[in-house]
N, CA, C and O atoms as a DFTB+ gen file, in Angstrom:
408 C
 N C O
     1  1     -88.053    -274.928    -106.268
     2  2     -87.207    -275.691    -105.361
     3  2     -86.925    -274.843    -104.124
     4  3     -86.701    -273.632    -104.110
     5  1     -86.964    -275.520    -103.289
     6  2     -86.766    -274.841    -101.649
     7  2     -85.321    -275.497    -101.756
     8  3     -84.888    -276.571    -102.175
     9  1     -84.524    -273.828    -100.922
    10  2     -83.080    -274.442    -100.184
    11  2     -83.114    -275.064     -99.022
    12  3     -84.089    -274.792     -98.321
    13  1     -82.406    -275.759     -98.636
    14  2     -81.876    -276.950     -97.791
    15  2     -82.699    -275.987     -96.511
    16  3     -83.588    -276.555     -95.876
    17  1     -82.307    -274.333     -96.139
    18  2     -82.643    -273.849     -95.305
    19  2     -84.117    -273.408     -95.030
    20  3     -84.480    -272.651     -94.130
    21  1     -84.907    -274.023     -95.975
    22  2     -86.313    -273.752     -96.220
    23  2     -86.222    -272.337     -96.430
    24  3     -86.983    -272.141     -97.377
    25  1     -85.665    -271.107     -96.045
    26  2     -86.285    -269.647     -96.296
    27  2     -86.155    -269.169     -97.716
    28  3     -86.713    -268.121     -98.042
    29  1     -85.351    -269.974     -98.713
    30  2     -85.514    -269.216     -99.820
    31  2     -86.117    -270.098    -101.014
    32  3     -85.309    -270.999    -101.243
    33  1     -87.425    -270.198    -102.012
    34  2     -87.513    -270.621    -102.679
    35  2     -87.081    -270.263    -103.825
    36  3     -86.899    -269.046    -103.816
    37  1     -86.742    -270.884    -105.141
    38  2     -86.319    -270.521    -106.414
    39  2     -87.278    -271.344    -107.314
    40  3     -87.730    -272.487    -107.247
    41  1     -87.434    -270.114    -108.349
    42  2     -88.706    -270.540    -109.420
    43  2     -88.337    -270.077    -110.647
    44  3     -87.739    -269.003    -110.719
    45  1     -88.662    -270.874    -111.880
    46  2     -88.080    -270.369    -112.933
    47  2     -89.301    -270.664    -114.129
    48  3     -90.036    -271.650    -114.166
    49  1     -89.292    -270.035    -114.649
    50  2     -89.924    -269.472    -115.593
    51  2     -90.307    -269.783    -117.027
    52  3     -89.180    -270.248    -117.196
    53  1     -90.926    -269.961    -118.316
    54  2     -90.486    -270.111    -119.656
    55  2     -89.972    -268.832    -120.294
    56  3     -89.481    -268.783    -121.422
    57  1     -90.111    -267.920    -119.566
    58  2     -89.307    -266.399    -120.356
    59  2     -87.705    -267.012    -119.804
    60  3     -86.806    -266.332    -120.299
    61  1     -87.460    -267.545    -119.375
    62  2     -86.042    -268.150    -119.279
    63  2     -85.261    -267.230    -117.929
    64  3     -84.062    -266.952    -117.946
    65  1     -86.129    -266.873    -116.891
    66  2     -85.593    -266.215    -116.059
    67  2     -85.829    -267.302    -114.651
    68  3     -86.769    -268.096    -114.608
    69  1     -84.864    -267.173    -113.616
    70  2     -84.878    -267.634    -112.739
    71  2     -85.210    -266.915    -111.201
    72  3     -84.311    -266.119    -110.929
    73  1     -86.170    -266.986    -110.229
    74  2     -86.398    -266.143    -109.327
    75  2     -86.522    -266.793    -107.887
    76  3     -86.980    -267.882    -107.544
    77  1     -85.892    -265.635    -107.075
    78  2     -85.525    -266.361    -105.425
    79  2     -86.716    -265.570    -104.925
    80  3     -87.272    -264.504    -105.191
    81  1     -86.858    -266.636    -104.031
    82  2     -87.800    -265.607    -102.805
    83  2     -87.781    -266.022    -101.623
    84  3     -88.180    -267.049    -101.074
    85  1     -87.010    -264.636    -101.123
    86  2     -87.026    -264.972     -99.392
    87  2     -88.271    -265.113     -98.499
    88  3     -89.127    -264.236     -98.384
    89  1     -88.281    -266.002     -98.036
    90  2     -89.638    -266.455     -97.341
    91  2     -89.553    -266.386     -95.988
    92  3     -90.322    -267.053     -95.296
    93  1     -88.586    -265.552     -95.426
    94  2     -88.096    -265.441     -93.910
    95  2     -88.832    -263.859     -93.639
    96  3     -89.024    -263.555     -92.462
    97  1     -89.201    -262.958     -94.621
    98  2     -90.297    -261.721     -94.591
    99  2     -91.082    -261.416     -95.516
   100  3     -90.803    -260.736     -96.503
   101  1     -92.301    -261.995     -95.198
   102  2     -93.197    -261.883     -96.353
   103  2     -94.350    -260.733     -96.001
   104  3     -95.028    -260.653     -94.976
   105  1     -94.360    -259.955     -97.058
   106  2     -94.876    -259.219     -97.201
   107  2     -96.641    -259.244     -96.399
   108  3     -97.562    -258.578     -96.872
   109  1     -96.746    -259.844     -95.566
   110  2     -98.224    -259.854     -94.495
   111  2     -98.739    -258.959     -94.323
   112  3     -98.014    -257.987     -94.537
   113  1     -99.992    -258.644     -93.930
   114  2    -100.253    -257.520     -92.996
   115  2    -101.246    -256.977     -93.174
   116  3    -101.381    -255.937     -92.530
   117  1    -102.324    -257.364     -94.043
   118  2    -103.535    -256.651     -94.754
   119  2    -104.606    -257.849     -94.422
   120  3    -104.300    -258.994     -94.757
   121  1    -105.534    -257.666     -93.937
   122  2    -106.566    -258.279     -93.522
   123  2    -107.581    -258.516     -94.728
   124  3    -108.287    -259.521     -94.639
   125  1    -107.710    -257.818     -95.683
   126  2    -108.806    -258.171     -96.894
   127  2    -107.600    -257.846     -98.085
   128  3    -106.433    -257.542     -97.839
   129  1    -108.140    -257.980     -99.263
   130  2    -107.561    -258.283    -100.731
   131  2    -106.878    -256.794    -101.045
   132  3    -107.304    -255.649    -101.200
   133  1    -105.669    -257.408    -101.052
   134  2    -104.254    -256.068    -101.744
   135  2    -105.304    -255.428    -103.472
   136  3    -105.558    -255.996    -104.534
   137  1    -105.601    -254.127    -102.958
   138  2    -106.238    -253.535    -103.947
   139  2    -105.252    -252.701    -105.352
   140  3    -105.521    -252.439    -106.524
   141  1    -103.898    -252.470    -104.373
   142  2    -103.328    -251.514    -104.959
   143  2    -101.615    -251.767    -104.511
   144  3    -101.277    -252.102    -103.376
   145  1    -100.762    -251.559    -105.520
   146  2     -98.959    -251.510    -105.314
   147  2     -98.788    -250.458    -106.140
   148  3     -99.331    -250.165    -107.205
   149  1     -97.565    -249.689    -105.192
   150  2     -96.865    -249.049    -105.655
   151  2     -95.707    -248.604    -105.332
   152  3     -95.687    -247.911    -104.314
   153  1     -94.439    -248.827    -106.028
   154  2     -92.688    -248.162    -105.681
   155  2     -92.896    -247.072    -105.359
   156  3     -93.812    -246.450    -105.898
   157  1     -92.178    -246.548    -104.461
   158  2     -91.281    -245.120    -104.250
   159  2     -90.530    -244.781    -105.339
   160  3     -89.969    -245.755    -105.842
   161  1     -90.362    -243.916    -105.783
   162  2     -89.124    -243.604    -106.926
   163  2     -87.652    -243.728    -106.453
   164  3     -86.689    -243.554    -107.200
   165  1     -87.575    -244.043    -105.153
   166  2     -85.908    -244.722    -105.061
   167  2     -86.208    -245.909    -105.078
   168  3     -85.179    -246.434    -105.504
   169  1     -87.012    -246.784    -104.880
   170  2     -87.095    -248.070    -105.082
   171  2     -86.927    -248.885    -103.503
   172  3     -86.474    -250.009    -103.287
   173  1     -87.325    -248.135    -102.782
   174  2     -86.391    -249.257    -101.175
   175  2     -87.957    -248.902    -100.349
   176  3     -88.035    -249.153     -99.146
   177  1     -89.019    -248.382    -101.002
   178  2     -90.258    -248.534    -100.403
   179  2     -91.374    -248.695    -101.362
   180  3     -91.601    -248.010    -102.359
   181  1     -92.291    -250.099    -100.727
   182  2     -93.411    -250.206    -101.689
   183  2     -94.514    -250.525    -100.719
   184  3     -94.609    -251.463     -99.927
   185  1     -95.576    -249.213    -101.045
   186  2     -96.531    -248.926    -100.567
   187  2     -98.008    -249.989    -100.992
   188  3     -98.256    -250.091    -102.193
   189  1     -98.984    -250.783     -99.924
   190  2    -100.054    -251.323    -100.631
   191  2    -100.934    -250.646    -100.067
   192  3    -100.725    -249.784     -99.213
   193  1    -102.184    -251.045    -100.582
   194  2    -103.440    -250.589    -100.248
   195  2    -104.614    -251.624    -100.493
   196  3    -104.839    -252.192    -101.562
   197  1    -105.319    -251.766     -99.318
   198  2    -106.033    -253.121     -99.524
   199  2    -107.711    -252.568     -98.595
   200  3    -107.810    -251.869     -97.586
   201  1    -108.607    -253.094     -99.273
   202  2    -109.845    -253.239     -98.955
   203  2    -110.408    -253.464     -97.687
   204  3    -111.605    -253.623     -97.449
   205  1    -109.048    -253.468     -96.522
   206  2    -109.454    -253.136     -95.054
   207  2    -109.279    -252.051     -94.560
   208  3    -109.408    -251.714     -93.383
   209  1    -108.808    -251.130     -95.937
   210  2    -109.596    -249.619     -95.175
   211  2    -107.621    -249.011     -94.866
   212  3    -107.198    -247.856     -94.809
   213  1    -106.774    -250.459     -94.720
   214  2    -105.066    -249.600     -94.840
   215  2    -104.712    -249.450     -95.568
   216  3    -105.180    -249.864     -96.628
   217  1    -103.470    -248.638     -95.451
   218  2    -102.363    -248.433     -96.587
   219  2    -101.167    -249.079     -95.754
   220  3    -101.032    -248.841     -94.554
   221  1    -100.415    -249.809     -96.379
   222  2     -99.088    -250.409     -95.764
   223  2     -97.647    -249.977     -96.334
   224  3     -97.496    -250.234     -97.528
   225  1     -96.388    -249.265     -95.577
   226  2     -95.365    -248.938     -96.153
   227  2     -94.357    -250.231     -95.773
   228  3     -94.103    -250.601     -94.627
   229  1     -93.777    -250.901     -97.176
   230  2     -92.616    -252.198     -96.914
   231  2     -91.553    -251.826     -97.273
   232  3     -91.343    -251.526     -98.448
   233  1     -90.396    -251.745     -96.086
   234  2     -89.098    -251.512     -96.501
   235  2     -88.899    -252.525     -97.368
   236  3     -89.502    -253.582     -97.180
   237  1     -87.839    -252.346     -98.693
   238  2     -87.530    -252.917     -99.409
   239  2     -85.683    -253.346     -99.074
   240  3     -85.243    -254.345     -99.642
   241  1     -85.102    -252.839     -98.504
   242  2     -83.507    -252.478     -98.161
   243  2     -82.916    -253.668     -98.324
   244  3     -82.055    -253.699     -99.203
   245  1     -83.142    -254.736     -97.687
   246  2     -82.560    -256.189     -97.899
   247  2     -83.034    -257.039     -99.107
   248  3     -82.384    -257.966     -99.590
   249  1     -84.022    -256.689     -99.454
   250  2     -84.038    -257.169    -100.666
   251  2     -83.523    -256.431    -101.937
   252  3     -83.548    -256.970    -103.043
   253  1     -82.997    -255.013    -101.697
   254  2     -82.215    -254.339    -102.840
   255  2     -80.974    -254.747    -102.538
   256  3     -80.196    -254.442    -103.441
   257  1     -80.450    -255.326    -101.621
   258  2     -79.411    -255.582    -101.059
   259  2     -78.868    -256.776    -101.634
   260  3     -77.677    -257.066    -101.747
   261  1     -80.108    -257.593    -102.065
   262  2     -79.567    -259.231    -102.586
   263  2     -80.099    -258.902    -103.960
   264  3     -79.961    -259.914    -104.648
   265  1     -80.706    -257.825    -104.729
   266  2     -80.239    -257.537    -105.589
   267  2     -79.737    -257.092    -106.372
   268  3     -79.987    -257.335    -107.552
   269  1     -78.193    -255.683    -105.665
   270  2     -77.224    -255.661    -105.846
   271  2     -76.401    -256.517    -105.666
   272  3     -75.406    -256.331    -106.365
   273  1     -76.348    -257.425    -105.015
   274  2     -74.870    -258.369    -104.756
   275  2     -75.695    -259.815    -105.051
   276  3     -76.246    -260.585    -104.264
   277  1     -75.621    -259.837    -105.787
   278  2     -76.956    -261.347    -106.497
   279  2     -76.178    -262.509    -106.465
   280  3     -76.652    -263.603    -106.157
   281  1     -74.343    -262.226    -106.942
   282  2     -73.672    -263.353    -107.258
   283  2     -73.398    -263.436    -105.776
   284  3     -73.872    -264.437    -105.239
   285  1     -72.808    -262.693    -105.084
   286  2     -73.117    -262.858    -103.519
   287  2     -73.781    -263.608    -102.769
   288  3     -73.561    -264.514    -101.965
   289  1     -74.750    -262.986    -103.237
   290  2     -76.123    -263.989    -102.191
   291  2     -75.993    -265.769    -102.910
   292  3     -75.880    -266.859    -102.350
   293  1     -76.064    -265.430    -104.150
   294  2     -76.332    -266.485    -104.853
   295  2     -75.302    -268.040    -104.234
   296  3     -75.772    -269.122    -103.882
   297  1     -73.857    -267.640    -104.281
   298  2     -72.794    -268.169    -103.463
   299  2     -72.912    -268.717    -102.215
   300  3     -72.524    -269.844    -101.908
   301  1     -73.551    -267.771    -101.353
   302  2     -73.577    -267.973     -99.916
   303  2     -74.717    -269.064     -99.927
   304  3     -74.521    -270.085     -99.269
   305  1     -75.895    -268.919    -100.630
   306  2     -76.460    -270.031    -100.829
   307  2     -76.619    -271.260    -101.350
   308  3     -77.538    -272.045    -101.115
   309  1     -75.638    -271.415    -102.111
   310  2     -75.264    -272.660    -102.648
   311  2     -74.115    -273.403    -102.307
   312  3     -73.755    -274.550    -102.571
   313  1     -73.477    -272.200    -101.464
   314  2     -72.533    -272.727    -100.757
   315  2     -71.425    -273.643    -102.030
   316  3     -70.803    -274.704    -101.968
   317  1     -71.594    -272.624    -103.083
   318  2     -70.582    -272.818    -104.396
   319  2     -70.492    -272.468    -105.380
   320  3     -71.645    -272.280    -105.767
   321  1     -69.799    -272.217    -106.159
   322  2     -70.305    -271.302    -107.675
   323  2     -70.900    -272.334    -108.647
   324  3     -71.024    -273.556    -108.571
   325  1     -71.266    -271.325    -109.698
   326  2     -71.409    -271.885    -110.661
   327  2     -70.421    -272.743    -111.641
   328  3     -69.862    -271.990    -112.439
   329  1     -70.149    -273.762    -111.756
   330  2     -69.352    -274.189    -113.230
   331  2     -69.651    -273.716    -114.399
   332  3     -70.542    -272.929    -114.722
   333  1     -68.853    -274.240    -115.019
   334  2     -68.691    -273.212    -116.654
   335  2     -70.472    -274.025    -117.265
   336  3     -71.240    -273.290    -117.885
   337  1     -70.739    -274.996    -117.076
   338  2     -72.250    -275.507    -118.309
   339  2     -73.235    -274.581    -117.077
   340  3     -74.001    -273.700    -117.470
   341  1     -73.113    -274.870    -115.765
   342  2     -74.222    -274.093    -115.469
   343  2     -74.503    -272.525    -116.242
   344  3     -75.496    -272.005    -116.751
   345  1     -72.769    -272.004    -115.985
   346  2     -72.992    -270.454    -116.134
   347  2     -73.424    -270.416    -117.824
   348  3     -74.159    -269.481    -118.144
   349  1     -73.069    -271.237    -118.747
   350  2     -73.496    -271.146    -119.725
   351  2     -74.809    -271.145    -120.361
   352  3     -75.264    -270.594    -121.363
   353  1     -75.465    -272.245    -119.121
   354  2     -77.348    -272.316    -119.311
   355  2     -78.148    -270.771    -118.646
   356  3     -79.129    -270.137    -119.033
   357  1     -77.183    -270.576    -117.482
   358  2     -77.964    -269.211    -117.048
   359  2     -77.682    -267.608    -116.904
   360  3     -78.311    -266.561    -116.748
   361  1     -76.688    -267.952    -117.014
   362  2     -75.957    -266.249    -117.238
   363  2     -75.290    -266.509    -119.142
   364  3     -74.202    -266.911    -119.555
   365  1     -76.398    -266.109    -119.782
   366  2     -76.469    -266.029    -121.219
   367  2     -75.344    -264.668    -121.421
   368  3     -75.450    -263.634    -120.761
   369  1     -74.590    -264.834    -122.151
   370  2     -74.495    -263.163    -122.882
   371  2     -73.180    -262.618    -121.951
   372  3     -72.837    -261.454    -122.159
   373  1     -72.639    -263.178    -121.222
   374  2     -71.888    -262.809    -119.817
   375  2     -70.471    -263.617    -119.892
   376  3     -70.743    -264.817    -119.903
   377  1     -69.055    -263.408    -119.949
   378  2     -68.211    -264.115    -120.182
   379  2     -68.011    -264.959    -118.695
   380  3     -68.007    -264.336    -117.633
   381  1     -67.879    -266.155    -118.738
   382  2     -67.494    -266.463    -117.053
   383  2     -66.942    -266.393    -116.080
   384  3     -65.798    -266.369    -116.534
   385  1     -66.802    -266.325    -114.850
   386  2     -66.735    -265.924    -114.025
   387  2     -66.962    -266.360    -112.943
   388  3     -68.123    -266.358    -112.535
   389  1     -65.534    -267.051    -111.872
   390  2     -66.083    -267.900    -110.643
   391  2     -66.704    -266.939    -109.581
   392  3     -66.170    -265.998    -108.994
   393  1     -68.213    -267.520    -109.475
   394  2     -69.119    -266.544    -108.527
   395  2     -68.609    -266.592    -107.175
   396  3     -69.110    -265.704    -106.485
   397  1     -67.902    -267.219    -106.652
   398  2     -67.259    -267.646    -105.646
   399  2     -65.963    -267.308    -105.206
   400  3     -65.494    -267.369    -104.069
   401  1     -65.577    -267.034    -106.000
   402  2     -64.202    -265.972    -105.904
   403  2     -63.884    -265.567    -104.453
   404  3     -64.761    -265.040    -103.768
   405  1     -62.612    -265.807    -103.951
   406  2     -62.663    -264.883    -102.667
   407  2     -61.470    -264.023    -102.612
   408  3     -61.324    -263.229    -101.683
């Protein structure tokens, strides 16, 4: 499902996980087939390597950013929290909690 704002899609899974993806910076930039990924060991750079002969360095910063503050982002985009059956179908294991809180 695409948000209302088109930049973020959400996709979910049968392992029972749910996933956003910002589509406002996508990872571009390689002219032939991504041969190779790899993290930095802090995690806020991931290096590719592709069959046109580059290597590409992608800041990661805003996207560690929305996934430290997840209920955050999550809010601002729905422009509401979760209710108690949602939070119960997707935040398993977690006592509730208005994501929206201010």
């Amino acid at each position: 499902a695409f948000a209302p704002d088109g930049h973020t899609l959400a996709t979910a899974s049968d392992d029972e996980t749910v996933r956003l993806w910002d589509l406002t910076d996508p990872l571009t930039g390689h002219t032939g087939a991504v041969t190779s990924v790899a993290f930095a060991p802090d995690g806020h750079t991931l290096a590719t390597a592709s069959d046109d002969a580059t290597v590409r360095l992608w800041d990661l910063t805003s996207l560690n950013s929305i996934r430290w503050h997840a209920k955050e982002y999550a809010c601002s985009l729905t422009q509401r929290g979760l209710n108690q059956e949602e939070w119960s179908r997707y935040i398993q294991g977690l006592e509730y909690e208005d994501t929206c809180a201010t």
